[in-house]
N, C-alpha and C positions, 0 to 999 in steps of 0.2 A: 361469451359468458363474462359477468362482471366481474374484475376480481377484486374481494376486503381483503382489507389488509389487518391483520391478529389487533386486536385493541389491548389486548392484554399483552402483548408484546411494546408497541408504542402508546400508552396511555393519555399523552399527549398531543396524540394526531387533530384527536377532534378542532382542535385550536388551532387548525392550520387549512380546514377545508371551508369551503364555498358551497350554495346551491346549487341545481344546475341550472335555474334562472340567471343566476348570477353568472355562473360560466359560461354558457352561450353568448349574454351579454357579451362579458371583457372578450370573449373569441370573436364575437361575433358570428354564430354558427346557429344552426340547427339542434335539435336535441337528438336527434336522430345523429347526426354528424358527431355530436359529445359521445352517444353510445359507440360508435366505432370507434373511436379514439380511445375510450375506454375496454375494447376489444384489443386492441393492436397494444396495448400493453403502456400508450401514449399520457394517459392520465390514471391515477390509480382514486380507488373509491374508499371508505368506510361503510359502512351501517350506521343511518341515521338514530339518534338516541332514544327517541322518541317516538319516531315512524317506521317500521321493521319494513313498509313497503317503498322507502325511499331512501337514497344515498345519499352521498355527501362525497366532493371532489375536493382532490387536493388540492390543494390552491397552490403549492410549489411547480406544479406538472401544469398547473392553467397559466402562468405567470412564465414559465420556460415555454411554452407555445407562444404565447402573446410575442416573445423577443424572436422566436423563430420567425413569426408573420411577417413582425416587423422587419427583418433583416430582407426579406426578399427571397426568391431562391435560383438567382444568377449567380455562374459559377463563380463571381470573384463573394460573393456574398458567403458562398458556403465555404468557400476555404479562409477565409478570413473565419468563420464560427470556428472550425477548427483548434482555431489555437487556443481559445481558453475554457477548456470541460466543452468544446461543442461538436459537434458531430463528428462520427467513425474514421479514421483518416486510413485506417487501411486495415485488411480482412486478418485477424488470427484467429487459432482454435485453442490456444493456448487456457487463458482464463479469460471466464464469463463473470458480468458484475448484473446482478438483476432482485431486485426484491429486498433489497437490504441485507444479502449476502453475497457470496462470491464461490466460484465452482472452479476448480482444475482440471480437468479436461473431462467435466460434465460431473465432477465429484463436487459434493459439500467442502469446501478447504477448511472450515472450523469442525466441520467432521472427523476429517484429514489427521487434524491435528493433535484426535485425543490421542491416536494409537501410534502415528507413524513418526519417522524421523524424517530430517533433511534430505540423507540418504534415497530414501524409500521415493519422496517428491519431489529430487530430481532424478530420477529413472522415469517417473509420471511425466514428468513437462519435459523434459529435454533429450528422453532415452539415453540415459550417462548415469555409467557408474560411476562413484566417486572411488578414486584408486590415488593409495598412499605413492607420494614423488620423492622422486630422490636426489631432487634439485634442492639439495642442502645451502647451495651458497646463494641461493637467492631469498636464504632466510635471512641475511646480515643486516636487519631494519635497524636505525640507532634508537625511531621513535618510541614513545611510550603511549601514546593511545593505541587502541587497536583499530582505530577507520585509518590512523595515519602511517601504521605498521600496512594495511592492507594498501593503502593508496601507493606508498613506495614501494611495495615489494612487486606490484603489479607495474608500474613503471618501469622496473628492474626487468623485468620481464616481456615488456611490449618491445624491449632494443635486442630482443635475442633472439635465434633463430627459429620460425616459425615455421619448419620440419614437421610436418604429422599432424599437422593445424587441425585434428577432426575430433570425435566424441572420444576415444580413448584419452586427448590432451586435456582433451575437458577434464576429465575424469580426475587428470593430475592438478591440472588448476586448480580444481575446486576442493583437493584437501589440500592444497598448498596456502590458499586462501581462509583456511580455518584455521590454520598452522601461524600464519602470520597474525592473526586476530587474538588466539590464545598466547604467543609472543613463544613458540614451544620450540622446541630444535627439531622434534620429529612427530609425526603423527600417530605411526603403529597405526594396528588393524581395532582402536575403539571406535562406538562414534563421533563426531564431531561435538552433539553435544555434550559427550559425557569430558571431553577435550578439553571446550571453553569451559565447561562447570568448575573440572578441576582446576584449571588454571587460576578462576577466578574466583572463585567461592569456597567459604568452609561450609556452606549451608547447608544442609543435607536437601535440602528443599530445589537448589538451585538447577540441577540437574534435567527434571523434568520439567520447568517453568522453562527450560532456556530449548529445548528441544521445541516445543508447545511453540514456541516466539517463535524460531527459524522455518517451523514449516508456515505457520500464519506470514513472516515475512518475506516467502519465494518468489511470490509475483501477484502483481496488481493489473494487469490488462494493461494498457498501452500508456502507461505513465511516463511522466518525463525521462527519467533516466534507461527504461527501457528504449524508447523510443531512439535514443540517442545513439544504444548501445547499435540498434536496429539501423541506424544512418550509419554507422561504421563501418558495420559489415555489409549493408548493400554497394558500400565503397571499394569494397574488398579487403580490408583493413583485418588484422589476425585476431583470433581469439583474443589473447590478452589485451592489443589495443583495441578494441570493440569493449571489453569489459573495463576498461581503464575510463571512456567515453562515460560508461554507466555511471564508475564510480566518481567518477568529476561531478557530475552534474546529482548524484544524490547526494552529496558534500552540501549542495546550496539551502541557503537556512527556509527555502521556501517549499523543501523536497525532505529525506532526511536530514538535513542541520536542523531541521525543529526538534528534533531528540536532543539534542546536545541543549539549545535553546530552552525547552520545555523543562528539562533539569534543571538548568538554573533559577529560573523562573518559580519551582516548587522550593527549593530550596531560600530564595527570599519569600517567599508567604512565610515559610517555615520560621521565620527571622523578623517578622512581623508586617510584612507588605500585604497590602491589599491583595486578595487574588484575584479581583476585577480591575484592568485598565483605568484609566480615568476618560477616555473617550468611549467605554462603554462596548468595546469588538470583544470579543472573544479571547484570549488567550494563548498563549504558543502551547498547542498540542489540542483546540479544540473546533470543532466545525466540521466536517468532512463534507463537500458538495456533493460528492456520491452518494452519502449515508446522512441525509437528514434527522433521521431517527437512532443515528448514533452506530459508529463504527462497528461491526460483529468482531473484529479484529483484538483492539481495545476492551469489548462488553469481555469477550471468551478469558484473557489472560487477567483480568481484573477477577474474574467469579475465581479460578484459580488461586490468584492471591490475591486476596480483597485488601484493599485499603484500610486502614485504622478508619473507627466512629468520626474524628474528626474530620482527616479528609475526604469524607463522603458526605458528611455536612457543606463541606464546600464544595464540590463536585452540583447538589442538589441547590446549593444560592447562584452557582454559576448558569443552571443550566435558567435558570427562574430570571437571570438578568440577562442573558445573551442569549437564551434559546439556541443552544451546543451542546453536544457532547464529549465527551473525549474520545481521542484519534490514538492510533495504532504507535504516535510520539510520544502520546503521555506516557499509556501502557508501558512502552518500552522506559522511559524514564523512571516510572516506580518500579520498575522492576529493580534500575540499578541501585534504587535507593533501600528497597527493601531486603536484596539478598548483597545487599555490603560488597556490588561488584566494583569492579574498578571506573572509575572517571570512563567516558565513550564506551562503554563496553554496549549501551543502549544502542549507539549508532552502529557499535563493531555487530551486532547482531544483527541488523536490520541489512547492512554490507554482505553480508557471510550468504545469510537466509535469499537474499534477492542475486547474489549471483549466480544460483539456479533459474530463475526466471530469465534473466539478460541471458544464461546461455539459450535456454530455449527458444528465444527471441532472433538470439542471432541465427541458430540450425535455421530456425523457420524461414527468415528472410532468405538465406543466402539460396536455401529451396526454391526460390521465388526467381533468384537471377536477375531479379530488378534496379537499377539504383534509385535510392529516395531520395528526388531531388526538385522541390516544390519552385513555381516561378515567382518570383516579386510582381506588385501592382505598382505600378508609377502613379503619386498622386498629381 
């Protein structure tokens, strides 16, 4: 069966697909061959505008095949694809990314998101309750952001004894990790987001926009920082130091530091800079190669709290000059702009909300008993 993709959802699509004259062409294939591809979920279609009995391919899905061909499909070829957005590099059941949305363990996660808490989504992905810790002295952070209160306190914590190393520790971790984020002395039995809200907002608003963010930020399928946290632990390496791995590597301005980045960045347009580059790319917080048609991540917390008239005016020149949308970086950075949180609080959420995913990442692996450890190619 073919499957369209909602026109009224991406209005824009049209402007990105091919014939399948044309696609066979660049494939070089069959039209018969383009239909299975189109079956296997390999290319996705529209509804011609004009011709209700013929379709239209996307030309991003003909153009991702074409580099497949070209690569070959010798095993040094496919693990070399691996490393950037290219093929599966190992099996989880965690989160699914398909159709321009994404699912938690076969759930809608912007679904997810209207009703539940962090809490609630990691019980889902990592079978762990979150339970208040009573490891007071490894709240003594000096820092004042909260990715950098999280980054020390978890370092504080990777040199100490890793006793009970299993989902109950988790449990403590992960309010100890919100504890550090809100900069709080202790948790109590609220929840997390009602934690950071108060810590960091008088907004009356802030509360439910910031629960809404953490369960959207818990996990993304096999992204870099999980991935990392996932090499830790097939090492053997303890909860905290596996989640210290995660939180190193989504620090880099190419993972989340584009939150911190992306803030700045809105903040000079605000001050009168261009908000298009001068070489014409996109913007820090916009593109996502997963979501050509535009992050559900970013779309969900944006409809929540919608941007002022002007910034959506530029949002709509952006998308018209870079053909982007905005990513789950921006999202997070109007948030901190809109509800008056503190400096990082964008990135402190984005930390907080994902290390739910990295722990379920790491149960999963260590289930596995595997070490992830890929060979180099000698040129």
């Amino acid at each position: 069966m073919i499957k369209v993709i909602n026109m009224k959802k991406s209005p824009d699509t049209i402007y990105c697909t091919v014939g399948s004259g044309e696609a066979c062409a660049r494939l070089g294939i069959s039209r018969d061959t383009l239909y299975a591809y189109v079956s296997r979920g390999l290319v996705r279609t529209v509804a011609h505008p004009s011709d209700a009995r013929k379709s239209l391919y996307d030309r991003r899905d003909v153009d991702a095949l074409m580099q497949r061909k070209g690569r070959g499909r010798s095993r040094r070829a496919v693990a070399e694809s691996t490393i950037d957005w290219g093929e599966p590099v190992l099996s989880s059941k965690i989160t699914h990314i398909a159709d321009g949305t994404f699912f938690y363990r076969g759930h809608n996660a912007v679904e997810l998101s209207e009703t539940q808490s962090l809490e609630d989504t990691l019980r889902l992905l990592a079978r762990v309750r979150c339970k208040p810790s009573a490891d007071a002295a490894m709240l003594a952070t000096p820092h004042q952001r909260p990715f950098e209160r999280i980054l020390a306190g978890m370092a504080l914590l990777a040199t100490a004894d890793a006793a009970g190393d299993g989902r109950p520790r988790a449990g403590h971790i992960m309010s100890l990790t919100a504890q550090w984020a809100a900069g709080a002395a202790d948790a109590g039995p609220e929840p997390i987001h009602r934690l950071l809200a108060r810590h960091w907002s008088t907004d009356a608003g802030a509360e439910d926009i910031v629960r809404r963010a953490l369960v959207l930020c818990a996990d993304h399928e096999l992204n870099a920082s999980a991935y990392a946290a996932r090499v830790a632990a097939s090492a053997g390496a303890s909860l905290a130091a596996s989640l210290l791995a995660g939180l190193a590597t989504l620090s880099g301005g190419l993972h989340g530091g584009l939150t911190p980045r992306c803030r700045r960045w809105m903040d000079q347009v605000d001050t009168g800079a261009s908000p298009v580059p001068d070489s014409g790319d996109p913007p820090p917080g916009f593109g996502h190669p997963l979501y050509p048609d535009g992050d559900p991540r970013a779309a969900e917390l944006l409809r929540c709290a919608p941007l002022t008239p002007r910034w959506q005016r530029l949002l709509d020149d952006i998308r018209t000059a870079t053909n982007s949308h905005p990513t789950l970086d921006f999202a997070l950075a109007h948030l901190e702009r809109r509800f008056g949180l503190p400096e990082g609080a964008g990135l402190g959420m984005f930390a907080v909300g994902r290390t739910a995913g990295w722990l379920a990442h790491i149960f999963e692996q260590r289930e596995t008993g595997k070490l992830i450890r890929p060979r180099a190619a000698s040129e």
